[in-house]
C-alpha positions, 0 to 999 in steps of 0.5 A: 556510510551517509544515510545517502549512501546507504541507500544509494547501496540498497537501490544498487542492490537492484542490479540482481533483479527481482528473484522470486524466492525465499532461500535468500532470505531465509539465509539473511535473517539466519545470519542476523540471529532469527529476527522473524522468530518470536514475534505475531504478524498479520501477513497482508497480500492483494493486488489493491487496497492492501497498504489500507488494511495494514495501516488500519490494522497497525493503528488498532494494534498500537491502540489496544497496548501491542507495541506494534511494527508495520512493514510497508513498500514503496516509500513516497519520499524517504526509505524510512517510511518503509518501516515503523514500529507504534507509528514512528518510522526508522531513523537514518541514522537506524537505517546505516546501522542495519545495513552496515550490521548485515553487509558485514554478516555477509561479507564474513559468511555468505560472500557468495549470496547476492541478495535482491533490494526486497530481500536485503530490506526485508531482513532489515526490517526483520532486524528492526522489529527484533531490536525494537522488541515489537510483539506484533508485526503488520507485514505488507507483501511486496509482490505476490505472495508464495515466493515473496521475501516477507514469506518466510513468517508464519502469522496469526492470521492472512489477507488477501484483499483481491486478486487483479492482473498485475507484474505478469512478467513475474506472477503469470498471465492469468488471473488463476496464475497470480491467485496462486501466487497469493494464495502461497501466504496461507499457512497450515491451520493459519485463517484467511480472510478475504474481501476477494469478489471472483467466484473462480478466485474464492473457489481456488482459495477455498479450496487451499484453505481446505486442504491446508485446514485454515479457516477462510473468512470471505467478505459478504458471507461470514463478515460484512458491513453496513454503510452509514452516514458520509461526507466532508467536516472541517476539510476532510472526508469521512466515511460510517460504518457497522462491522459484522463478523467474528467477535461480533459487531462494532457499530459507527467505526468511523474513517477518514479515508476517502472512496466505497472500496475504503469501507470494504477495506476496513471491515477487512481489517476489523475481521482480521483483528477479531480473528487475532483476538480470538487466537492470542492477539486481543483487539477490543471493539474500542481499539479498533474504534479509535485505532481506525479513525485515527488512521491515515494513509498519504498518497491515497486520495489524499487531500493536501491543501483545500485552496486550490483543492490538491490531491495525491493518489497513487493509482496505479492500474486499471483497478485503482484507477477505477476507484479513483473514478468512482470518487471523483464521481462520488465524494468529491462531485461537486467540490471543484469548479475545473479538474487539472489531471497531473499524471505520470505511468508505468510501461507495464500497466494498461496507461491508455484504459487508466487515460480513459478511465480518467480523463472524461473528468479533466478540464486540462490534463499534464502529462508527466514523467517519474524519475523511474526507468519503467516510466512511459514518455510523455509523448507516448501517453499523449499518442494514447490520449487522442484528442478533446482535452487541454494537453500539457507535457512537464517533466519532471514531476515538480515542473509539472505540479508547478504549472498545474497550481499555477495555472488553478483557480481556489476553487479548481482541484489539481489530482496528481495520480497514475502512480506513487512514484509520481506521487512521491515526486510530488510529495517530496516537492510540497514538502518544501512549499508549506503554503500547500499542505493541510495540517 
């Protein structure tokens, strides 16, 4: 098969639905040999901010000399962004030859195993990781936790950033629910670290880090950090800090990811590392100097072009919709003249709390449509809109962010936001216009 094909057969994979469980997996990676054996991971779950810690964390473990792997999901443009090993994605041709190797493992020894696109992909990935002889391994979560398919590792260390409402469908309809659900990463004897906030979600994990003997590290109590200075150099944002926590401190970390929930995330992420070096991963303080201010992560506010400002983000509940606010009314007050607000939902988030969280900031807001069947209709967003804003309805995505730069001034800023399919679609069509992308 293409690499178009392959995936193609991937995202046919999905006509199994999503199965919370680890049987499936368990019996792929057998019949790949044990890919997920012999390897460290750092095993990453929260409902936000999850994909930031693992890629902070993967970028100091490349710097401290790990040959590092990081499994992260969904892609924006292309499945290889799903996996890499020391910053360099799979390649296609990498891609074919590992679904070819397991689909044919299947046909001739499990033909009666259907397995989901997570399961399928996960395995994968293990495969990759084994092949590329990756020693340590950043493993995102794709939902949940206890049944999800990259459960079947035991690592050097958890995280669970936070816990919010989301998936219910699959996870519960509590808060309590899903904290059970992320709570089924922590292993035996294996330490937790958590910038979680709920005073009922840090009693339920401390309660199963007791009964399971793994020590938990709770933000603001056993690790924290101090705010430096902040602002914008030569077109980018970045944000000082000092970590306090095992291992010590490290002062002046520096990132260049924008928003305050980024400095919580990174002092998460320099916790978890030091709890690793302390086991049998060393991470020096330097590591973890330049390993993060090294770091970059596409569709978080992220700042493609400066003339007009453009901005991708990829908030995609109440909760990062929040942020997002929060940074609009922070970092970047002040940098624009008139926002254009592009932005496309899903049916199972809270559209019409995410349009009021975002909107009091717009001048014209375009509502829009992710090629995605779980999209809400444009005329569906804008019923929940109401009234007191320029409205624009293009679909797809690309005519959407066509017309917004059309229309924006060089001083205006246009934010593509309301999830990372939208702002997939949208990287995808930049990536064909160079004039709009900052080097």
């Amino acid at each position: 098969m293409s690499f178009a094909e392959t995936v193609q057969y991937l995202y046919d994979l999905q006509k199994f639905g999503t199965k919370l469980g680890l049987e499936n997996t368990r019996a792929l990676t057998e019949l790949l040999g044990g890919p997920d054996k012999g390897r460290k991971f750092l095993h990453v779950t929260g409902t936000n901010g999850k994909g930031s810690v693992s890629a902070l964390s993967a970028s100091a473990l490349i710097k401290a000399g790990h040959r590092t792997g990081l499994y992260t999901s969904p892609h924006l443009v292309s499945f290889t962004e799903r996996m890499k090993v020391d910053g360099a994605e799979v390649t296609e041709d990498e891609i074919v030859a590992l679904a070819e190797r397991l689909k044919a493992l299947l046909a001739e020894n499990a033909p009666e195993l259907k397995p989901t696109f997570f399961e399928f992909t996960t395995a994968m990935a293990f495969d990759w990781f084994a092949k590329e002889d990756a020693d340590v391994v950043v493993l995102e979560v794709g939902m949940g936790g206890r049944l999800d398919s990259t459960n079947v590792v035991t690592p050097e260390c958890s995280v669970i950033t936070n816990v919010e409402l989301e998936h219910r469908e699959y996870l519960g309809d509590t808060i309590e629910e899903i904290a059970r659900e992320k709570a089924g990463i922590i292993k035996p004897g294996v330490p937790l670290v958590t910038s979680e906030k709920k005073p009922g979600v840090i009693k339920y994990l401390e309660d199963v880090c007791r009964d399971l003997n793994s020590p938990m590290y709770l933000l603001g109590r056993d690790f924290g950090f101090t705010r430096r200075e902040s602002g914008w150099r030569d077109g980018r944002y970045f944000q000082k800090l000092d970590y306090k926590g095992p291992g010590g401190g490290i002062d002046g970390l520096e990132i260049q990811l924008i928003g305050d929930h980024q400095l919580e995330n990174a002092a998460t992420a320099a916790c978890a590392l030091s709890v690793m070096s302390e086991r049998s991963t060393a991470v020096g303080a330097d590591a973890i100097r330049t390993g993060f201010a090294a770091t970059r992560w596409e569709g978080r506010l992220e700042v493609v072009s400066e003339r007009p400002m453009l901005v991708l983000d990829g908030a995609h509940n109440t909760a990062s919709a929040e942020r997002l606010a929060e940074a609009l009314a922070g970092p970047f007050a002040g940098r624009y003249k008139r926002l254009i607000l592009v932005v496309g939902v899903l049916a199972d988030k809270d559209f019409k709390k995410m349009l009021g969280l975002l909107t009091p900031f717009a001048d014209t807001v375009v509502l829009t449509k992710a090629d995605y069947e779980r999209a809400v209709p444009e005329s569906e967003l804008r019923d929940a809109l109401g009234g007191g804003w320029e409205v624009i309805m293009k679909t797809p995505v690309s005519d959407a962010l066509a017309w917004a730069l059309a229309n924006a001034g060089p001083e205006d800023m246009v934010l593509v936001t309301g999830s990372l399919y939208v702002v997939g679609e949208a990287k995808a069509w930049l990536e064909e216009r160079e004039q709009f992308l900052k080097a």
